[in-house]
Structures are given as structure tokens and as C-alpha cells.
N, CA and C of each residue as an Amber inpcrd file, in Angstrom:
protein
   339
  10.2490000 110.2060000 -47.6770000   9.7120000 109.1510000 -46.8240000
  10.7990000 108.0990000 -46.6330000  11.0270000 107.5590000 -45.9110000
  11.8940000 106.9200000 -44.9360000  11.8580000 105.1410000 -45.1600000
  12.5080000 104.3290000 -45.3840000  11.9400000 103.0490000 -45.7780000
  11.1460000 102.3860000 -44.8310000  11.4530000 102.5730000 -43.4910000
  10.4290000 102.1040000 -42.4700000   8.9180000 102.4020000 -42.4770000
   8.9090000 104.2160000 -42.8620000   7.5810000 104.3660000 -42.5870000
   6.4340000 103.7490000 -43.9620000   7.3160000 103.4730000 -45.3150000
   6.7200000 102.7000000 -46.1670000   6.5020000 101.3110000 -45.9520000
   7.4840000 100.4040000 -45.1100000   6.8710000  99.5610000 -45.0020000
   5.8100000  99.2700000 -43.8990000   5.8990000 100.3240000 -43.2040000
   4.7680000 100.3900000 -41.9530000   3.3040000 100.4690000 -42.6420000
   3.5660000 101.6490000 -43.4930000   1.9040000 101.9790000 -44.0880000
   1.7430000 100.3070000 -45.0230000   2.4870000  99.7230000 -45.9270000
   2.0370000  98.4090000 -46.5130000   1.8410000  97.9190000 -45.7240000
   2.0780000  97.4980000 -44.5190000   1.9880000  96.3700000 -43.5000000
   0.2620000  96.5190000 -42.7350000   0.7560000  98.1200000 -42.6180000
  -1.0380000  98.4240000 -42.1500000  -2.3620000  98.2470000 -43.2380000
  -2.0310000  98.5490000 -44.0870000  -2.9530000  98.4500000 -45.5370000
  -3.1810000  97.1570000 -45.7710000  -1.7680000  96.1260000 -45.7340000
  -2.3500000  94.1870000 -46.0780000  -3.5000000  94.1330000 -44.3440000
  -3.2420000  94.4470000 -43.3210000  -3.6870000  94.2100000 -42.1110000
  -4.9220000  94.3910000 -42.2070000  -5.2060000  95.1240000 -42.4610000
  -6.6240000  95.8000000 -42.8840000  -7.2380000  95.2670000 -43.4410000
  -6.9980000  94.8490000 -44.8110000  -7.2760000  94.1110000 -45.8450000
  -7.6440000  92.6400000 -45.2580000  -6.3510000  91.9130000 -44.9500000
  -6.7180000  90.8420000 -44.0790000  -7.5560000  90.7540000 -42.9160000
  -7.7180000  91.7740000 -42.1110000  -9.0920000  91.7630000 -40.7930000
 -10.0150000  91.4190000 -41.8540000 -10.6430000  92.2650000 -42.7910000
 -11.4590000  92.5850000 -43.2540000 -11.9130000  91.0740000 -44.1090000
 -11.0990000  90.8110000 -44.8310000 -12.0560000  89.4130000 -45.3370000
 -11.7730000  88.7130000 -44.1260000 -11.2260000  88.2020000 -43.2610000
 -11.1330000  87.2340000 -42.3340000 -12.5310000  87.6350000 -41.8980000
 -12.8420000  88.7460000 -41.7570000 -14.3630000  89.1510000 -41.2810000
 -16.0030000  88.7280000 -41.5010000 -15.5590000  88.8410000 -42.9720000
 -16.1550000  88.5240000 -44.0860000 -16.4310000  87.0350000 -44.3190000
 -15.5470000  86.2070000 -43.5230000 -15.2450000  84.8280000 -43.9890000
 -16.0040000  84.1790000 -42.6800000 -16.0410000  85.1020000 -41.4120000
 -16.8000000  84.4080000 -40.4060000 -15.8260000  83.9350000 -39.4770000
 -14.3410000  84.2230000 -39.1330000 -13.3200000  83.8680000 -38.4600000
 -12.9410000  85.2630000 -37.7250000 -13.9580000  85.8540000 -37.8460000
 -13.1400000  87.5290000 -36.7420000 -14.4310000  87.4020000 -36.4420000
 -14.8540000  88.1070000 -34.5040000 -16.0410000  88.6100000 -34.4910000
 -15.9400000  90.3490000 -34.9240000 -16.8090000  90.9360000 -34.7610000
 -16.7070000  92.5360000 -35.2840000 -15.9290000  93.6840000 -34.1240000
 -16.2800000  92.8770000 -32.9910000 -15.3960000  93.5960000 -31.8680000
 -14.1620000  93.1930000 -31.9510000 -13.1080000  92.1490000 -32.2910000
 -11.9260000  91.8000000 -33.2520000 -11.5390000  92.7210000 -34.5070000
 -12.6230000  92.5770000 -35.1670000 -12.2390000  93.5230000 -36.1590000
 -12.1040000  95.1060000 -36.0140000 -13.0690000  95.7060000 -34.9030000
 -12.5930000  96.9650000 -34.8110000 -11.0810000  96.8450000 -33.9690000
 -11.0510000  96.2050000 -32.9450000  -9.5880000  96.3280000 -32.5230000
  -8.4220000  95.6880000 -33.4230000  -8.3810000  95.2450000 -34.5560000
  -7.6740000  94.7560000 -35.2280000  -7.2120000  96.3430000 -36.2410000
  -8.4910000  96.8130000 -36.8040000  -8.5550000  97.7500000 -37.2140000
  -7.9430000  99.1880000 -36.9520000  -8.2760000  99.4630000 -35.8340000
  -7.7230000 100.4100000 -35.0480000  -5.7800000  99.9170000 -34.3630000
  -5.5630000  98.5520000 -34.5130000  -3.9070000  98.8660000 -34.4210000
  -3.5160000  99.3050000 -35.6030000  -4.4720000  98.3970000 -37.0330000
  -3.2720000  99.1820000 -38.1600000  -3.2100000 100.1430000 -38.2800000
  -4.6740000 101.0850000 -37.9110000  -4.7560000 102.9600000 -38.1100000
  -3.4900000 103.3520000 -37.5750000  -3.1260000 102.8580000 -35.9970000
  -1.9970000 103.7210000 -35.6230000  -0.9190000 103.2390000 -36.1240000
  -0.7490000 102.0200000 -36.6470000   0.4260000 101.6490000 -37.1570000
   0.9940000 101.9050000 -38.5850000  -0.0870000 103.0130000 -39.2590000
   0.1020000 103.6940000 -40.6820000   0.4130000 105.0980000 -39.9940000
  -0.6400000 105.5980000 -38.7580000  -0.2380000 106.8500000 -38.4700000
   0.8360000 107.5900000 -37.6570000   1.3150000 106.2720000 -37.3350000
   2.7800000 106.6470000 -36.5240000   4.2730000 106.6010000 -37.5270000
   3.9170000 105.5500000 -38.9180000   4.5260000 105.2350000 -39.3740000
   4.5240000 106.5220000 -40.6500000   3.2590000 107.5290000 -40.4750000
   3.6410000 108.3900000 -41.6970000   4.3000000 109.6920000 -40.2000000
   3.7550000 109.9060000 -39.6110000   4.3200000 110.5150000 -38.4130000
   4.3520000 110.1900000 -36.9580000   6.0410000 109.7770000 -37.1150000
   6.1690000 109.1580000 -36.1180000   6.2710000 110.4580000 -34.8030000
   6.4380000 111.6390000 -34.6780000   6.1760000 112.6220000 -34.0190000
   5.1810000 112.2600000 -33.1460000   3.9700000 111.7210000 -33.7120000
   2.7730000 111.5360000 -32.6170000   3.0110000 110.3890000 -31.6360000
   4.6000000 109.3560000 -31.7660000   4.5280000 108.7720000 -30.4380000
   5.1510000 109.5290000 -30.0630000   5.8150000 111.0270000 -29.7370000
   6.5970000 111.4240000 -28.6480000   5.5170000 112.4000000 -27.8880000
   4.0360000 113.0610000 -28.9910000   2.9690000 113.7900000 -28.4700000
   2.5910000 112.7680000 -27.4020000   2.2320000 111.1830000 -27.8840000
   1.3110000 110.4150000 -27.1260000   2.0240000 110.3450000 -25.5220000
   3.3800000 110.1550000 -25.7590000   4.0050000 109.8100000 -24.2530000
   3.8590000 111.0360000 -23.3820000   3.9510000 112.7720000 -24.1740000
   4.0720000 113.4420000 -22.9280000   2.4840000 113.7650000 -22.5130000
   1.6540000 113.1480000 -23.2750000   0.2060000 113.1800000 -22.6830000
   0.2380000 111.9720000 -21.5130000   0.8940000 110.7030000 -21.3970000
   1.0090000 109.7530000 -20.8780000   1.9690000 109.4140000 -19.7870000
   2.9040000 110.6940000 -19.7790000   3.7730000 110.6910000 -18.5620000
   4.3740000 109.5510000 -19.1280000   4.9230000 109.2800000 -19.9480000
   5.8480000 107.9950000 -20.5310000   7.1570000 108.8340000 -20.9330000
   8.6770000 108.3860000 -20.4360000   9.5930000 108.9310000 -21.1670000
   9.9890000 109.3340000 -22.7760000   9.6100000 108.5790000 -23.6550000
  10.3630000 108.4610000 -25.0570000   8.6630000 107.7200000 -25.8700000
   8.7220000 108.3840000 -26.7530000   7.7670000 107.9490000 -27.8450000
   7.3660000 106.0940000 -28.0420000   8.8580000 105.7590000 -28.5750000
   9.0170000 103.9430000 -28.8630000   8.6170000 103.7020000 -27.0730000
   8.9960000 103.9210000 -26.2360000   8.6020000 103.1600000 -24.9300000
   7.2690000 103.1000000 -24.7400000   6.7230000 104.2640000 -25.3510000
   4.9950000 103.4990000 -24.8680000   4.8570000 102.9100000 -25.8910000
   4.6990000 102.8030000 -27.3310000   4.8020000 101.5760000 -28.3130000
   5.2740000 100.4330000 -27.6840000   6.2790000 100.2290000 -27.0110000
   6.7620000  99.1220000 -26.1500000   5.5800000  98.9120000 -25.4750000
   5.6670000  99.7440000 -24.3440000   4.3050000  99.4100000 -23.2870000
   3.0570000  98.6290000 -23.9500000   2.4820000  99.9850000 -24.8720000
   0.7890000  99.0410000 -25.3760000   1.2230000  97.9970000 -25.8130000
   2.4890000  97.7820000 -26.3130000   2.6360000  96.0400000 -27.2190000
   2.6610000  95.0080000 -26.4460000   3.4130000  95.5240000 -25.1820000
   3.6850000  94.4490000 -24.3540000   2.0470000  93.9570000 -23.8030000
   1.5180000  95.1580000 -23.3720000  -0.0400000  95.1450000 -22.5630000
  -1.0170000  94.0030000 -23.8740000  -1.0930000  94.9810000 -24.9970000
  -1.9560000  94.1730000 -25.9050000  -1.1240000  92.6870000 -26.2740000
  -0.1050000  91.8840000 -25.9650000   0.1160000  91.0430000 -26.0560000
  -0.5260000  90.0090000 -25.1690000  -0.0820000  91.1520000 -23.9980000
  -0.6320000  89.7960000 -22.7540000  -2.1200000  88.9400000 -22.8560000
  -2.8170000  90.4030000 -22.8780000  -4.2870000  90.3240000 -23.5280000
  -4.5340000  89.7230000 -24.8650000  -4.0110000  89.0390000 -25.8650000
  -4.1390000  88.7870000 -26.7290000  -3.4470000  87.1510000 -25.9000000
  -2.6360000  87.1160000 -25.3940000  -2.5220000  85.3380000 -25.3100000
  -3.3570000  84.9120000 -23.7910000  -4.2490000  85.8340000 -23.0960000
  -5.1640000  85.3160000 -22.5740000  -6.4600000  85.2600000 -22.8780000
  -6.9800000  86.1000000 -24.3480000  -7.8040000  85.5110000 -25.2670000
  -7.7290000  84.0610000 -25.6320000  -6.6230000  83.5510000 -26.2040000
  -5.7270000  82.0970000 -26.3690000  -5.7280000  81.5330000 -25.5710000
  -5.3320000  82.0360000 -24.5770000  -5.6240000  80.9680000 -23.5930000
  -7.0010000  80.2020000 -23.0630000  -7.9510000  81.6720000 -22.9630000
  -9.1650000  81.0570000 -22.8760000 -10.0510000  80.3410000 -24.0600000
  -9.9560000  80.4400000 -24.8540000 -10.0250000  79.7610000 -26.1300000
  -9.9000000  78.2980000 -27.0310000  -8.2670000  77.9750000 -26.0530000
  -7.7250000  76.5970000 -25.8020000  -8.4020000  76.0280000 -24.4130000
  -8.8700000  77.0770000 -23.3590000  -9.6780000  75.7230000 -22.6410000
 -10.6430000  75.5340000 -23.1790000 -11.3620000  76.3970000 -23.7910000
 -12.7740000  75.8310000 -24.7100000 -12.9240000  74.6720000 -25.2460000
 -11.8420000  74.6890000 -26.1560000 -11.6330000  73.6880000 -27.2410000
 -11.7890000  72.5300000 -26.3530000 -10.3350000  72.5650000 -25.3190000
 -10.2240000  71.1520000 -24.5700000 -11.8090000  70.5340000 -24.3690000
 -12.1270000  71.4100000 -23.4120000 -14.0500000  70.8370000 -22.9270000
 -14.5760000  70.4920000 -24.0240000 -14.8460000  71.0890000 -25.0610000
 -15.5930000  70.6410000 -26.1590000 -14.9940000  69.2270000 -26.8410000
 -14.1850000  68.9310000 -26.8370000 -13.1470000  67.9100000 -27.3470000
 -13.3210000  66.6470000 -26.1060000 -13.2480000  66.9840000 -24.9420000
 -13.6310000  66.5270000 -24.1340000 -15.5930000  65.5320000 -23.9250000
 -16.0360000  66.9230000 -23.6960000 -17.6860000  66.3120000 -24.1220000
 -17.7630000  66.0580000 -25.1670000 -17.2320000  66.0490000 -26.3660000
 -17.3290000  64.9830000 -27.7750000 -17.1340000  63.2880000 -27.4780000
 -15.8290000  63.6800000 -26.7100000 -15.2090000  62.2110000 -26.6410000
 -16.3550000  61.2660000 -25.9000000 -16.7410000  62.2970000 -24.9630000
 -17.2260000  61.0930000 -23.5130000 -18.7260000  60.9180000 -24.4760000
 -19.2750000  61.6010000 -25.7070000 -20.3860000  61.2750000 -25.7930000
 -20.5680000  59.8910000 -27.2150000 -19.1620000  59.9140000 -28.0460000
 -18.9750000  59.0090000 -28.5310000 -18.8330000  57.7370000 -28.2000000
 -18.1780000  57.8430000 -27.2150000 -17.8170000  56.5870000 -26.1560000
 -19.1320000  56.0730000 -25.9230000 -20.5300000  57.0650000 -24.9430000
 -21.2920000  56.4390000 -24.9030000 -22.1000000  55.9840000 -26.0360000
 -21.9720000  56.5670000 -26.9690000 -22.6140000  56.0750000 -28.3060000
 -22.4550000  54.8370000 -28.6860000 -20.9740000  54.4070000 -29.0490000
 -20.3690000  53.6640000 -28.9360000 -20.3070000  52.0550000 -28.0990000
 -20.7230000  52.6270000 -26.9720000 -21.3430000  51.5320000 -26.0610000
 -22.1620000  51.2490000 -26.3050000 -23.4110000  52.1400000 -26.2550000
 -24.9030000  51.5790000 -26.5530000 -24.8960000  50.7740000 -27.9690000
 -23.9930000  51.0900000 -28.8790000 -24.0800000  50.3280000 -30.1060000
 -23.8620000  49.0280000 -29.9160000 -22.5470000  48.6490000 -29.3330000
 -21.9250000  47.0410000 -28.4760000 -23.0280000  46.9360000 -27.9030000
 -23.7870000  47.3280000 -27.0920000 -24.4900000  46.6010000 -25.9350000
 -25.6620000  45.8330000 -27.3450000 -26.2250000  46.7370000 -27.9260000
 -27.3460000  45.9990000 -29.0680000 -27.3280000  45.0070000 -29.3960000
 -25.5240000  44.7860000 -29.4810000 -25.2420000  43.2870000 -30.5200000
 -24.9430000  42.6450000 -30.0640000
């Protein structure tokens, strides 16, 4: 075994581990956790045989094994910082209607006195 593909399988095994109580803790929903889940699977099973990215590409019409690893990373990235993104406008609004409702709180308290 190869030093990469050992540290691939540890990396997938803490990943796992970590979805899993993050899960547990109420900070993943379960549809997170299966897709969290399912990158480390392939990222132990490519890493004990890496053969199956050169199967996956000629099922995929992709040149070279690592290039579709490239591809889904790049794809599941994008998708992963427009999760973030939508996420951070949440926050803003909520942070937002906090403020404006303190304020009026706030007022009505001054106006009393």
C-alpha cells in the first residue's frame, strides 16, 4: 500500500467519524450527512483502488481517471459555496429583522419614560 492511499483511507475514516457526531450534535441535516458520507466512501475507495477512477471516466467519456476527480470537485465545490452563499443571506435577514425589532423595542421602552 502506497502512502497516499493510507492517508486517503485515514482521512475518509476521521470524515466519517466527524459527519457523524456533527450529526449527532444537531449541526448536519441527514441529507448532509448522507452526502458527506458518500464523498468519504469514494474517497477510501479510490484511495484503496485507484483503478476505479480510470473505470469511472471511460463510463463517463472523461479522458484520464484524476480529471473527473477534478471535474466532480470542481462541480461539488461550486454547489457547496452556493449552499454558503444562500445561508449567509439567511443570516443577514435574520440579523436584520432582529435589529429592526430591538430598535422598536427599544423605542417603545423611551417612549414610557
Amino acid at each position: 500500500m502506497l502512502i497516499y492511499q493510507f492517508i486517503g483511507i485515514i482521512i475518509g475514516i476521521v470524515g466519517i467519524i466527524i459527519s457523524i457526531v456533527r450529526f449527532k450534535d444537531g449541526k448536519m441535516s441527514l441529507g448532509m450527512l448522507i452526502v458527506w458520507i458518500a464523498i468519504w466512501i469514494l474517497l477510501i475507495i479510490f484511495s484503496l483502488y485507484p483503478t476505479a477512477t480510470s473505470l469511472l471516466s471511460s463510463i463517463t467519456g472523461i479522458g484520464r481517471g484524476l480529471d473527473i476527480i477534478l471535474i466532480f470537485g470542481l462541480i461539488g465545490s461550486f454547489y457547496f459555496i452556493f449552499k454558503i452563499y444562500g445561508m449567509i443571506e439567511n443570516v443577514e435577514e435574520e440579523i436584520t429583522q432582529l435589529t429592526r425589532e430591538i430598535a422598536l423595542n427599544q423605542g417603545k421602552i423611551l417612549m414610557k419614560n
